[in-house]
MARTORTI-921088 format. One line per 10 residues: number of its first residue (from 1); their letters; for each residue x, y, z of N, C-alpha, C. Coordinates in pm, 1 decimal, decimal comma. Layout:
<rs>
NUM	A	X:Y:Z:X:Y:Z:X:Y:Z ~ ...
</rs>
This chain:
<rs>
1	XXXXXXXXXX	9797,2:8960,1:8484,8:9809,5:8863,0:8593,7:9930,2:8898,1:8681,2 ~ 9909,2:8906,2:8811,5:10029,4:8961,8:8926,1:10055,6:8813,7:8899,1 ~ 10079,5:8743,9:8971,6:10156,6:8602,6:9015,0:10056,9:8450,1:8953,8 ~ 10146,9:8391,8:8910,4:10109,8:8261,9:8805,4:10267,9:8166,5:8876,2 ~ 10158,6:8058,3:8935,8:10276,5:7948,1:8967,2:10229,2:7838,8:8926,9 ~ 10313,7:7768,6:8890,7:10340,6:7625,5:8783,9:10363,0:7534,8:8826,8 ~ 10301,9:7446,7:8870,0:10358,3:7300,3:8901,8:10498,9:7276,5:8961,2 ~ 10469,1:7349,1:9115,2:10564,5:7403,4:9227,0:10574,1:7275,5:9277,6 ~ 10685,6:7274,3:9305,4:10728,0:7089,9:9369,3:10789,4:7162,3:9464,6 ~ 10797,7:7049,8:9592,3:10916,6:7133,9:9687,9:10942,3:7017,1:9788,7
11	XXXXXXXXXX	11042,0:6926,0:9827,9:11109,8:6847,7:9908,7:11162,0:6868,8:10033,8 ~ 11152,1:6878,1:10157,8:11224,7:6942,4:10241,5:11238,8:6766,4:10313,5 ~ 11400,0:6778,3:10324,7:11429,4:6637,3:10392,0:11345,4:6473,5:10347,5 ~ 11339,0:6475,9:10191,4:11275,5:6373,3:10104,0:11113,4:6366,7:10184,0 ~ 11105,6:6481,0:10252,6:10924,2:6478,0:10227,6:10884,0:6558,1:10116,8 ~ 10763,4:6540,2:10057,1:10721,7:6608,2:9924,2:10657,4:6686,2:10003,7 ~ 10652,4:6822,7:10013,4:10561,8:6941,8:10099,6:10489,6:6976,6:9971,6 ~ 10515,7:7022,1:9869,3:10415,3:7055,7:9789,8:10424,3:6976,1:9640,1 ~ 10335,2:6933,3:9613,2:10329,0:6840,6:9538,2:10306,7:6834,1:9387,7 ~ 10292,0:7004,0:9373,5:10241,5:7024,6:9193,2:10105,5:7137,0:9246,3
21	XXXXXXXXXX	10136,1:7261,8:9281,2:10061,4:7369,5:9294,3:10073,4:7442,7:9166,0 ~ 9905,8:7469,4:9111,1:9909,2:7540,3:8998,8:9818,2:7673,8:9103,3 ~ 9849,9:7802,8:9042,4:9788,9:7884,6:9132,2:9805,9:8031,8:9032,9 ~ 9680,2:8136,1:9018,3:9712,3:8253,3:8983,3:9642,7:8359,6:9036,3 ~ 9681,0:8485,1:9046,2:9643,4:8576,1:9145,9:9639,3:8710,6:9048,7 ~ 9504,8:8778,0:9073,2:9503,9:8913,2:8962,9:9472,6:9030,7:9050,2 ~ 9519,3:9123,5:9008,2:9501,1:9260,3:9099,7:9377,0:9279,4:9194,1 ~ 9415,2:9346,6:9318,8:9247,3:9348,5:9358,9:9217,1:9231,6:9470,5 ~ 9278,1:9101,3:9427,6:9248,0:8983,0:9467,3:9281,8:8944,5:9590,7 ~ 9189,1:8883,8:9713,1:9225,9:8854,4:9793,3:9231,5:8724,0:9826,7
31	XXXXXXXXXX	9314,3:8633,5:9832,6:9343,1:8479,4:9798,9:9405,3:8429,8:9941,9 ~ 9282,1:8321,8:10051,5:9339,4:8321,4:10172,9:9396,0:8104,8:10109,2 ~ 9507,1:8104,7:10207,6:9523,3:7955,2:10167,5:9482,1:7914,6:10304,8 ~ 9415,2:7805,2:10246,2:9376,9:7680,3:10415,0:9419,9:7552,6:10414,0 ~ 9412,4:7508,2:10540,3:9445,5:7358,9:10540,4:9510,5:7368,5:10638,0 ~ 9474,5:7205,4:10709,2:9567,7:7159,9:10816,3:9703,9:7198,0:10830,6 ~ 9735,1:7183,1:10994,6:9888,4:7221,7:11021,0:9977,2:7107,0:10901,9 ~ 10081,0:7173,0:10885,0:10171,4:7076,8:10776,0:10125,8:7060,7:10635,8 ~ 9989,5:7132,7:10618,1:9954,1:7130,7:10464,8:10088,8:7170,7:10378,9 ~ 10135,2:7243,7:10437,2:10283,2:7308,9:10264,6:10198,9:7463,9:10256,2
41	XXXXXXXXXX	10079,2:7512,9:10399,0:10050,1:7678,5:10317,7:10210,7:7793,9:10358,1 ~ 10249,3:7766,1:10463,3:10420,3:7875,7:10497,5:10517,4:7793,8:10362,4 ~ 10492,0:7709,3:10375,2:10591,5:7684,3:10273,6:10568,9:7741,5:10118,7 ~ 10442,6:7711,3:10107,3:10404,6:7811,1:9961,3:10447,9:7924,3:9932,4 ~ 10401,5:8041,7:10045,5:10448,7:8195,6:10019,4:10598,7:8184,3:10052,0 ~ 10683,8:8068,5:10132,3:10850,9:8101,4:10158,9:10868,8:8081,9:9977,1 ~ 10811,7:7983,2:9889,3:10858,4:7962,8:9734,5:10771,2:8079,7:9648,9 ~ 10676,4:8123,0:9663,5:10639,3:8235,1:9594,1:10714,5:8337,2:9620,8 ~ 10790,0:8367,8:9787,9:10848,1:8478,3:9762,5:11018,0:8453,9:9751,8 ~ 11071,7:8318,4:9675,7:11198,7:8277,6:9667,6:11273,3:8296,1:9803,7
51	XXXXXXXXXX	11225,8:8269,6:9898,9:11296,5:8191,3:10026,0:11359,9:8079,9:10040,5 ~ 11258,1:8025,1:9980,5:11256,6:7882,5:9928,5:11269,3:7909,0:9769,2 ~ 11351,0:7784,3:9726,1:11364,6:7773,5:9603,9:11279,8:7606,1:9582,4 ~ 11218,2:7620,0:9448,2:11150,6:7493,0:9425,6:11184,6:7350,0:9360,3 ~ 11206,3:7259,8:9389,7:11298,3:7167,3:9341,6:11242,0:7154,1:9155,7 ~ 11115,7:7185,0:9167,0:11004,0:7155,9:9029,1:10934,4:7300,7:9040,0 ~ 10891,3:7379,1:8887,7:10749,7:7447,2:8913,2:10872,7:7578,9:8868,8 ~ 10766,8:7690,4:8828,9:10797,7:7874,4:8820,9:10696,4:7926,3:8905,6 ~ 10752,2:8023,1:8914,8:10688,8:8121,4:8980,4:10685,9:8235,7:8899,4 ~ 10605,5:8320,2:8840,9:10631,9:8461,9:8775,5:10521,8:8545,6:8864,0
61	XXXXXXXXXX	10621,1:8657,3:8874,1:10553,5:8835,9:8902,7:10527,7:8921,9:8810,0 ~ 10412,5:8960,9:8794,9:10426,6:9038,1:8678,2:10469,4:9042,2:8570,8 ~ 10472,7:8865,8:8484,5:10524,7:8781,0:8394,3:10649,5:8787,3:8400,8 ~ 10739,8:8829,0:8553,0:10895,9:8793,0:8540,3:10894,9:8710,7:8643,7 ~ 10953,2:8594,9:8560,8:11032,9:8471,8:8645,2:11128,1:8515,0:8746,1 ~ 11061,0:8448,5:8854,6:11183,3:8503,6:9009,7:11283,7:8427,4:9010,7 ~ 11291,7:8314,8:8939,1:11487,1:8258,2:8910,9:11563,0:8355,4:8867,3 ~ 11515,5:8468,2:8765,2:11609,2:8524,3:8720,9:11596,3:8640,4:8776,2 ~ 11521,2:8676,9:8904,0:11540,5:8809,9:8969,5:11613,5:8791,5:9075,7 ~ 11702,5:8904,6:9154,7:11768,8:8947,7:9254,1:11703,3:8924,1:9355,3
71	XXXXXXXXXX	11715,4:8949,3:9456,3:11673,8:8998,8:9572,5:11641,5:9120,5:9594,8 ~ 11706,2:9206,8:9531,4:11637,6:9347,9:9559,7:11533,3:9353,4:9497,1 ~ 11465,0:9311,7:9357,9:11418,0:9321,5:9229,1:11306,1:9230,9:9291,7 ~ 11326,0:9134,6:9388,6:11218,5:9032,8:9432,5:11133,3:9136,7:9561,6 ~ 11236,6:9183,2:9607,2:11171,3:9257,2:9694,6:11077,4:9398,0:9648,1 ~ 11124,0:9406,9:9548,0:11039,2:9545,8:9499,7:10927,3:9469,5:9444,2 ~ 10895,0:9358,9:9406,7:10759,0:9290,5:9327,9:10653,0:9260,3:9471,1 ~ 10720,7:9205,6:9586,8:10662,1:9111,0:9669,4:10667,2:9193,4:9818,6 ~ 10628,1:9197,6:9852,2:10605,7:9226,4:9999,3:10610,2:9162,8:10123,3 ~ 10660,7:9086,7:10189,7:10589,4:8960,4:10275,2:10629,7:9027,5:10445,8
81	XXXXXXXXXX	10511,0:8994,7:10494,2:10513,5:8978,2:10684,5:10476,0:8845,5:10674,4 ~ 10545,4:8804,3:10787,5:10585,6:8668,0:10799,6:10485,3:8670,4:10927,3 ~ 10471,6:8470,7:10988,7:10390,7:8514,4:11072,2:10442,4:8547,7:11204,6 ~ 10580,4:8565,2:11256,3:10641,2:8572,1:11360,6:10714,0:8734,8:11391,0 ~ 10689,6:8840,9:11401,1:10737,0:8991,5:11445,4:10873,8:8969,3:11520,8 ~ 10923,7:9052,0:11509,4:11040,4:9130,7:11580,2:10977,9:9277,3:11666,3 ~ 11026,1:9253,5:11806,3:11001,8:9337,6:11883,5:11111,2:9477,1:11915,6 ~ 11192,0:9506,0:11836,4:11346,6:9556,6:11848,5:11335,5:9693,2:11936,4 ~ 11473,9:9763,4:11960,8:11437,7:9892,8:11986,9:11444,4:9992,0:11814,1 ~ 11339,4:10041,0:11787,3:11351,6:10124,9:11650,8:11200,1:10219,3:11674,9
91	XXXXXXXXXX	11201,7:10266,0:11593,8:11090,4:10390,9:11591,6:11013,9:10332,9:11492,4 ~ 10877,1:10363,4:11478,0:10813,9:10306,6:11421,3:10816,3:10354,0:11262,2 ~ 10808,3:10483,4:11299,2:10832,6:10574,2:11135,2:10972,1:10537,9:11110,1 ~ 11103,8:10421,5:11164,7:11198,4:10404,8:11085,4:11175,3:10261,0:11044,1 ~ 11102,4:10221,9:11123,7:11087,7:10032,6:11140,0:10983,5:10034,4:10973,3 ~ 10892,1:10149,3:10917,0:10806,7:10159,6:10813,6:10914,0:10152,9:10721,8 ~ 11034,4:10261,3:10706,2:11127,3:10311,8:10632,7:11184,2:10250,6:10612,3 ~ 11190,4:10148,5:10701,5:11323,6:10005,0:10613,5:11257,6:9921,0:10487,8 ~ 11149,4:9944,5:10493,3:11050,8:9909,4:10394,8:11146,1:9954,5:10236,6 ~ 11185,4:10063,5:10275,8:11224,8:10091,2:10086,7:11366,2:10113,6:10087,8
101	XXXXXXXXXX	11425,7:9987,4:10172,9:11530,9:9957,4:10110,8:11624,0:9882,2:9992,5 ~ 11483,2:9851,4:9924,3:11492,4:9818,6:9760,7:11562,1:9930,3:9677,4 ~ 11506,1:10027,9:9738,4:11501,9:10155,6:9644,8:11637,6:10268,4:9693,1 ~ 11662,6:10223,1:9828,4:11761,9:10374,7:9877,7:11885,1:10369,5:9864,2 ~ 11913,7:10409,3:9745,6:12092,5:10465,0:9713,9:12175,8:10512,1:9813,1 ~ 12260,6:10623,7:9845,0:12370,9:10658,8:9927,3:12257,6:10731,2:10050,0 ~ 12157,6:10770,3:10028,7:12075,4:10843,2:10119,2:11940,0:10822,8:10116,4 ~ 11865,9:10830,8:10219,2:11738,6:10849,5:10226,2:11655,3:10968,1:10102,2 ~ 11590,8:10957,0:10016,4:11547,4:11098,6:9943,0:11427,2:11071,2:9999,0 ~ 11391,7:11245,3:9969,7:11271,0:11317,7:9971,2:11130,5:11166,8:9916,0
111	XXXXXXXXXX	11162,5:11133,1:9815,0:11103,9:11050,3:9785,5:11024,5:10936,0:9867,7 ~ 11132,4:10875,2:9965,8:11147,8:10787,9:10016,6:11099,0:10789,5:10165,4 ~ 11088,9:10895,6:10188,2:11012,5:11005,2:10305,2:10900,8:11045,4:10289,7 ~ 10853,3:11060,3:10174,0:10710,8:11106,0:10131,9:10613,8:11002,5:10144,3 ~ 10649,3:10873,5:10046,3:10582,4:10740,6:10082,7:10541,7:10660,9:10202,0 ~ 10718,3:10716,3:10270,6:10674,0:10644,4:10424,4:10566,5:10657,8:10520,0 ~ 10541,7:10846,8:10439,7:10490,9:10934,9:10578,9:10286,9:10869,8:10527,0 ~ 10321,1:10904,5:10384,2:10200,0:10828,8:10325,4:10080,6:10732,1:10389,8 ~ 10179,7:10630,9:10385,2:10117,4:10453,2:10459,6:10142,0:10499,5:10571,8 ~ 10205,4:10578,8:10641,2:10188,3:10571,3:10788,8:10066,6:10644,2:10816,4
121	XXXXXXXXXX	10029,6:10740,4:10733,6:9894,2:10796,3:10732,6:9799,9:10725,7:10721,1 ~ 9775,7:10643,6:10568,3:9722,8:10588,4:10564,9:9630,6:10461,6:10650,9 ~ 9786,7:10411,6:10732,6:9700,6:10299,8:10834,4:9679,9:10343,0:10980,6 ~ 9725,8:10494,4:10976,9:9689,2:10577,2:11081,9:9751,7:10558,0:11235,3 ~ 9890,6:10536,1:11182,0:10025,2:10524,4:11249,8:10066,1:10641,1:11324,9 ~ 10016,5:10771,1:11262,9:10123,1:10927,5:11279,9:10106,2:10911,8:11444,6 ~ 9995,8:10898,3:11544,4:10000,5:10893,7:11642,5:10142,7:10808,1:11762,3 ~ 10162,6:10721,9:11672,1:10253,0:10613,4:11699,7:10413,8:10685,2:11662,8 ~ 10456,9:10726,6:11515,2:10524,1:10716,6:11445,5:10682,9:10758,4:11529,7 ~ 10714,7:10787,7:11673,3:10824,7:10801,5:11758,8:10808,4:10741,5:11842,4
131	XXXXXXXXXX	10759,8:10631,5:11840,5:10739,1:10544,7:11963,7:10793,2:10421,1:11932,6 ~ 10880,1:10377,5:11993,0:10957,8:10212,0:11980,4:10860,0:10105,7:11990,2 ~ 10872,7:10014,3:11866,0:10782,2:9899,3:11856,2:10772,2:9819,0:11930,3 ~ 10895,7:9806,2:12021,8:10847,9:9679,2:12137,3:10747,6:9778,6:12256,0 ~ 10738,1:9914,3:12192,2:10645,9:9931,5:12308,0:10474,6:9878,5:12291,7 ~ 10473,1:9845,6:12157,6:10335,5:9836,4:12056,9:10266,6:9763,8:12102,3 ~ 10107,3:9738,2:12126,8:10009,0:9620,5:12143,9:10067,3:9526,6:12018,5 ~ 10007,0:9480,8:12016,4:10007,2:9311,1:11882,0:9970,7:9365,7:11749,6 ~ 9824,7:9440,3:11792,4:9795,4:9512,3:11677,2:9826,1:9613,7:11615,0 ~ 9912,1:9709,8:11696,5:9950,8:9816,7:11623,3:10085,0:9757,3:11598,3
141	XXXXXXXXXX	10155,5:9683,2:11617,5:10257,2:9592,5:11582,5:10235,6:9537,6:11419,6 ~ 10144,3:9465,3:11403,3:10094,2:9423,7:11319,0:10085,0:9516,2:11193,3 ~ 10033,9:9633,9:11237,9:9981,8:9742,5:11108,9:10124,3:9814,5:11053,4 ~ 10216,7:9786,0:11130,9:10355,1:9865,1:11109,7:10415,1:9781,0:11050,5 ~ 10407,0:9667,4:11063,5:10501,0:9563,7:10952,1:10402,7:9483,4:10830,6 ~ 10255,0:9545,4:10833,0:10222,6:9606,3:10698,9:10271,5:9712,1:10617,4 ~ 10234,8:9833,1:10724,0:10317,3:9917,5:10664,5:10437,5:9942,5:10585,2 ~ 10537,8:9831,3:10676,1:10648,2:9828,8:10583,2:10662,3:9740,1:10471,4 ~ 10572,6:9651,4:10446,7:10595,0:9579,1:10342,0:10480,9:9644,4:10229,4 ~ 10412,5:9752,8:10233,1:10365,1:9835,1:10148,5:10437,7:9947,6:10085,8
151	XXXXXXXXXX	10569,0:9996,9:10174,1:10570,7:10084,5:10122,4:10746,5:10034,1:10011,7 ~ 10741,7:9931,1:10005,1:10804,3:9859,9:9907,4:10729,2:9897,9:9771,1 ~ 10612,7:9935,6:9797,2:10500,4:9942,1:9657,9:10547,6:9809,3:9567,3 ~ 10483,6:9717,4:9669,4:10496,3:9539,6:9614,4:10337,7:9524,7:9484,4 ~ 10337,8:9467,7:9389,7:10289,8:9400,4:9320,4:10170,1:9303,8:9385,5 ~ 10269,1:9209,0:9475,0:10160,1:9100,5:9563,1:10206,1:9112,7:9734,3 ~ 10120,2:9126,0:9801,8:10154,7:9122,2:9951,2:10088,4:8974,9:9997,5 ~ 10241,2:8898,2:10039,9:10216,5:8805,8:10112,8:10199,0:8804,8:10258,9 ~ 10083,4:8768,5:10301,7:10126,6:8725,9:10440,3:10087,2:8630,1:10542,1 ~ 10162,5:8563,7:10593,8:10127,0:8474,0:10688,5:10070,9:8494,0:10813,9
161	XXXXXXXXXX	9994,7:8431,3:10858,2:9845,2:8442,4:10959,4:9858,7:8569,2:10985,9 ~ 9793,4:8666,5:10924,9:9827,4:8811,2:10994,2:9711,0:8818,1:11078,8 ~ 9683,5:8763,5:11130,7:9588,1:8740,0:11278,4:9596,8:8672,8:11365,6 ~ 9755,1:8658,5:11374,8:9804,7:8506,0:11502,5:9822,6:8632,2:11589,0 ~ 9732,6:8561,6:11715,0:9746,4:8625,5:11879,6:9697,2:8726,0:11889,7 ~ 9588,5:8797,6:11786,5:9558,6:8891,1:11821,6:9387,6:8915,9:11897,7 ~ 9339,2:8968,1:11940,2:9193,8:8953,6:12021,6:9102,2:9001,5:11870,5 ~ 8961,2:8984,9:11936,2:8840,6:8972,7:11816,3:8853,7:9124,9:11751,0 ~ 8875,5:9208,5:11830,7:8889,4:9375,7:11739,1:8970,6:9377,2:11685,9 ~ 9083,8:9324,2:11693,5:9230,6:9387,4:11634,0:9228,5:9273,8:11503,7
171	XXXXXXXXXX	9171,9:9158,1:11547,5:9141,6:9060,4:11427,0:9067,4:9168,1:11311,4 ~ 8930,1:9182,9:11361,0:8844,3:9235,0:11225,7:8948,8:9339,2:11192,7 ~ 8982,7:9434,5:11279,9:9043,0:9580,7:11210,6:9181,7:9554,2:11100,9 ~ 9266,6:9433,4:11146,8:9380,0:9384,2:11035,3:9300,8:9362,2:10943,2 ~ 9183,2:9274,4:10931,4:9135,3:9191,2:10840,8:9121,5:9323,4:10701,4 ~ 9021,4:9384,4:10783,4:8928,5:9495,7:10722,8:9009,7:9605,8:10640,9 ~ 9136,6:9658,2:10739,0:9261,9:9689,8:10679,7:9344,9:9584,2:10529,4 ~ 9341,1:9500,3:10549,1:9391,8:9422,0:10429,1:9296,5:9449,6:10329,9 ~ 9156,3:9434,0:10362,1:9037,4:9430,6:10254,9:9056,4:9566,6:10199,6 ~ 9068,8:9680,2:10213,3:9064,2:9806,4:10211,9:9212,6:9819,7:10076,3
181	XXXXXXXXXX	9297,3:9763,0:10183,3:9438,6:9777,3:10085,6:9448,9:9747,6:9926,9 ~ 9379,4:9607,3:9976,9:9333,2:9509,2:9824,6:9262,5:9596,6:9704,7 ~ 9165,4:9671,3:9774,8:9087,3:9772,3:9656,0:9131,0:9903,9:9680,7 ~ 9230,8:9943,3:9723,8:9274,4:10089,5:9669,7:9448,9:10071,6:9610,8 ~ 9497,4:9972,7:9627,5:9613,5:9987,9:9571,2:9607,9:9865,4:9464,3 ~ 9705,2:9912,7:9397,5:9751,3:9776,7:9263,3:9800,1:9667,5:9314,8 ~ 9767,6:9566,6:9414,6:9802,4:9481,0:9490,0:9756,7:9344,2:9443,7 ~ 9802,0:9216,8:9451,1:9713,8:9133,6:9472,0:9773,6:9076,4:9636,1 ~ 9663,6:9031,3:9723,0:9679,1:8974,9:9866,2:9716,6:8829,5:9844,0 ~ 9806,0:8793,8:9911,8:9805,7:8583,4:9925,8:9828,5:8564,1:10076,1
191	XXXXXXXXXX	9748,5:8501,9:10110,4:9748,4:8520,5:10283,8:9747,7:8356,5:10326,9 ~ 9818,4:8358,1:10458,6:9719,0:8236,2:10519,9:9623,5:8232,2:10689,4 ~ 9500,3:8188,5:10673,8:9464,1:8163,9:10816,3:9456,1:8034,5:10856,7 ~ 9395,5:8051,3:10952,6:9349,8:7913,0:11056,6:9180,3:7968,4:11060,6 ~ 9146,5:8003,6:11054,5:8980,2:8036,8:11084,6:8904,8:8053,9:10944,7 ~ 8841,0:7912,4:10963,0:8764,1:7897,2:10815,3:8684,4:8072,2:10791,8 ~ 8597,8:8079,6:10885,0:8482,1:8168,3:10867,4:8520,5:8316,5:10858,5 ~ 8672,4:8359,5:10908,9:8711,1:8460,8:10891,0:8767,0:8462,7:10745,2 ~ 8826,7:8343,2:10680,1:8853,4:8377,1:10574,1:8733,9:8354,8:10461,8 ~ 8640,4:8294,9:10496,1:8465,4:8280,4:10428,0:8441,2:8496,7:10399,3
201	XXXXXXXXXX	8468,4:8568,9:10520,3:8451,9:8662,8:10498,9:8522,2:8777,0:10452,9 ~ 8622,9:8781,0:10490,1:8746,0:8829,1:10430,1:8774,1:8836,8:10291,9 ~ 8820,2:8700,0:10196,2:8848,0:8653,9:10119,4:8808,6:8667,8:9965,8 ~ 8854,9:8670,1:9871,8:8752,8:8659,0:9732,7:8759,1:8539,5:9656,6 ~ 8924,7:8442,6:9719,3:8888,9:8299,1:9694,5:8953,0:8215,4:9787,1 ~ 8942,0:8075,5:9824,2:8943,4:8022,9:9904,6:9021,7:7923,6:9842,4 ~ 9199,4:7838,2:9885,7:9297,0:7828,1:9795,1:9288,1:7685,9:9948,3 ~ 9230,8:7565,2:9985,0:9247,5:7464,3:10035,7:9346,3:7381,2:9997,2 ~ 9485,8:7344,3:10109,0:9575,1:7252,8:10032,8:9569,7:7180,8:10169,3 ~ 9578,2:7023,1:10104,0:9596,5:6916,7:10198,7:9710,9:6817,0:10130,1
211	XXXXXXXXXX	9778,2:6760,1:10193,2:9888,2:6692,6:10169,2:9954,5:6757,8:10046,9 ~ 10028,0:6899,6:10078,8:10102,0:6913,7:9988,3:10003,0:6900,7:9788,9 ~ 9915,7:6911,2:9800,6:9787,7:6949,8:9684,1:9706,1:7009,3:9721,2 ~ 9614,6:7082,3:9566,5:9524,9:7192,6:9631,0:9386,3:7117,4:9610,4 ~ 9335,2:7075,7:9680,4:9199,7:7012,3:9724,8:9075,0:7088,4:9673,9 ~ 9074,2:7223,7:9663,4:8973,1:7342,4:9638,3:9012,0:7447,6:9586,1 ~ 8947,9:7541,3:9452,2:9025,2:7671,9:9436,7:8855,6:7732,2:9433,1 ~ 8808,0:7819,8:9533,4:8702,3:7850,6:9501,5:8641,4:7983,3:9606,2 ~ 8551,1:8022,6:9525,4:8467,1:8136,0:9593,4:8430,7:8134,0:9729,2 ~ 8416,2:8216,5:9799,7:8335,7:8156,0:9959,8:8165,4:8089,3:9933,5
221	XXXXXXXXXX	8091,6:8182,6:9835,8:7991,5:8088,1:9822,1:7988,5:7951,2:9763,5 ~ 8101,1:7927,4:9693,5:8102,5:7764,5:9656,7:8143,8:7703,5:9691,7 ~ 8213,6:7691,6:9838,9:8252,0:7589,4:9973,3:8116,3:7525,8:10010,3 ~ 8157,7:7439,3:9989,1:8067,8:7296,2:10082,9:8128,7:7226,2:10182,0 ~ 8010,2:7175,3:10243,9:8042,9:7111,4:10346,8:8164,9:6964,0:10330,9 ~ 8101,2:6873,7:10203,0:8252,4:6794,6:10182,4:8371,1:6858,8:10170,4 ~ 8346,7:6954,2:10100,0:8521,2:7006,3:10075,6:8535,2:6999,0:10235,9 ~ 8508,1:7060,7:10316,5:8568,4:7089,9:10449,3:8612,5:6971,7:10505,6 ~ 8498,4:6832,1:10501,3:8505,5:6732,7:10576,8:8625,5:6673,7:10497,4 ~ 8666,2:6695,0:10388,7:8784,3:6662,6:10350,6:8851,4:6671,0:10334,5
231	XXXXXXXXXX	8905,6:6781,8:10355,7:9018,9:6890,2:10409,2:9081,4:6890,8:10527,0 ~ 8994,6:6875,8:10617,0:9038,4:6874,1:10798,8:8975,4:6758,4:10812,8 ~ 8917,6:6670,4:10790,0:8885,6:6521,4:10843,2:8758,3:6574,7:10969,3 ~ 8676,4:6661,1:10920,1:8570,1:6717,0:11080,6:8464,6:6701,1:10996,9 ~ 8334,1:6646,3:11045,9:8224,1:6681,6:10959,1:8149,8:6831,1:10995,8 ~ 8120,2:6903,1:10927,8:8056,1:7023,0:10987,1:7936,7:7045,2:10914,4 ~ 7842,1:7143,2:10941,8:7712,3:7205,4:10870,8:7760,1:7377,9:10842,5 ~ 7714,3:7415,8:10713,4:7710,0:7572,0:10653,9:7547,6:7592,2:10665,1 ~ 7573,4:7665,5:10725,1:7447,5:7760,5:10737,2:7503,3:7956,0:10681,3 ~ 7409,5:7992,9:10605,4:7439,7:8177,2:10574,6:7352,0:8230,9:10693,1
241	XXXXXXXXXX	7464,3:8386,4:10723,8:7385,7:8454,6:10824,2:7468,1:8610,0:10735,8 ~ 7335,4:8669,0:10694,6:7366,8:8790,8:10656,8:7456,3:8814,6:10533,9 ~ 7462,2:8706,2:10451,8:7493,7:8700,1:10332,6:7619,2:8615,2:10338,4 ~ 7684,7:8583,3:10454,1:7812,8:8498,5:10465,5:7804,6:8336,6:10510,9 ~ 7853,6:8314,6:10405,7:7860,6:8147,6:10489,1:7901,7:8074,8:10653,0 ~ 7848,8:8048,3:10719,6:7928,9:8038,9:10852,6:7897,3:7887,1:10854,9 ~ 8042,7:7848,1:10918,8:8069,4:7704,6:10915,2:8065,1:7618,1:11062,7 ~ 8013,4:7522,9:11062,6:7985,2:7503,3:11223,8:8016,2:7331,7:11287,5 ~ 8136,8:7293,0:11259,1:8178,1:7217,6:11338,2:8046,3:7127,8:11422,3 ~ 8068,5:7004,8:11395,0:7957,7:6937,9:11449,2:8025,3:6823,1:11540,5
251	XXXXXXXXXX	7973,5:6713,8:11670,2:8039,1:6687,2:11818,5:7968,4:6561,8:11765,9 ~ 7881,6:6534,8:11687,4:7806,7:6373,6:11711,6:7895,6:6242,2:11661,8 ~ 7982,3:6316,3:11564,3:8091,5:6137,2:11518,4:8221,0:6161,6:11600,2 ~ 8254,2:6041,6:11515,3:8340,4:6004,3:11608,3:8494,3:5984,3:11524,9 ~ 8551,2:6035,1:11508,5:8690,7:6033,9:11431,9:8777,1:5884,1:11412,2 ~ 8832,8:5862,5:11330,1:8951,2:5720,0:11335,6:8989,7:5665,9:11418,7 ~ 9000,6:5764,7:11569,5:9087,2:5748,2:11710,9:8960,1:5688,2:11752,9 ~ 8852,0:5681,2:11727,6:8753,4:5653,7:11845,3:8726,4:5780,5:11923,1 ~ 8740,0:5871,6:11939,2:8726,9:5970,6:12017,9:8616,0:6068,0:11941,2 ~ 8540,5:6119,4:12030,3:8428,6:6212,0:11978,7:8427,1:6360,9:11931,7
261	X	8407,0:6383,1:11812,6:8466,4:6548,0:11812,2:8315,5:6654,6:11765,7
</rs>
């Protein structure tokens, strides 16, 4: 088991944000969290990856408790892109390379150069790799601060909406890129979106939290339509197209406000 969390409590300004999250994640695994704005999903991965510390609850990596790990030691288990980038002046093949600063003693080694050049291959960067990141689209932005949180050679890669602002290609190609990552490296994924149906497809389980609890822990084929209507307060219809569930928002009721959605 990569990551096993325990009855995670977490308070920010005597609100309860998370309320008793039990949660576990095994290699391979791609685990998207959902739920309304203010559910507690950024706040989850800030306490899975000890940003946040939890008032209640453990967290273990690779059956080591992150109370008693470092920061460097946290960073070599965990990986995280956050959902907000830095545009800086840096090169892209160095902006990858800060990635294994877990690992780099008095100098850069051979080592540490080999890996970089690796994942930059891998997500098919080399074209890029002397070019300053604020010069980057969104998406090749995006694949570089994967990059660098891979070549940490993390345990679990967290990340938050790694599809905020980006258009419908650069969406599937991150997505598809994560899916890819998930089954060739020793990884487990913990992600969050906003788009039910991208994470219906994406995904291998579907981790719904509403008020700070987890409402749903389940497959994409075993989402129903209540779970949803009770999750986001929307009634919708699932219909499959091509083996995927697609979820479809329905306009005939009428919400608490009186207003029609």
């Amino acid at each position: 088991m990569i990551l096993s969390v325990n009855g995670l409590k977490f308070t920010y300004r005597s609100r309860e944000v998370l309320k008793g999250i039990n949660l576990q994640a095994r290699c391979h695994e791609i685990i998207t969290i959902l739920g309304p704005n203010g559910a507690g999903k950024t706040t989850l991965l800030k306490c899975v990856n000890a940003m946040l510390r939890p008032q209640e609850g453990t967290v273990f990596i690779s059956g080591e408790d992150t109370v008693a790990m470092d920061k460097i030691e946290i960073a070599k288990k965990i990986g995280y892109v956050s959902q907000r980038g830095e545009a800086s002046r840096i090169t892209v093949f160095d902006a990858v390379l800060l990635g294994r600063y877990p690992y780099l003693g008095w100098k850069v080694s051979e080592q540490d150069l080999k890996i970089t050049n690796a994942i930059i291959d891998r997500l098919h960067l080399g074209p890029f790799s002397l070019r300053y990141i604020n010069e980057l689209s969104g998406g090749e932005l995006q694949k570089v601060r994967i990059a660098r949180a891979l070549v940490q050679d993390p345990a679990l890669l967290l990340l938050d909406e790694p599809t905020s602002n980006l258009d419908l290609k650069n969406q599937m190609e991150i997505l598809g890129l994560i899916k890819a990552i998930a089954n060739s490296h020793n990884v487990a994924v913990l992600m969050t979106l906003h788009d039910i149906n991208t994470a219906l497809r994406y995904s291998d389980r579907l981790l719904f939290i509403k008020d700070g609890l987890i409402a749903a822990d389940l497959k994409p084929p075993q989402v129903t339509e209540d779970i949803i209507r009770k999750v986001y307060d929307v009634p919708v219809r699932i219909q499959w197209y091509e083996d995927h569930p697609v979820v479809i928002p329905l306009e005939k009721e009428t919400n608490k406000y009186g207003t029609s959605f």
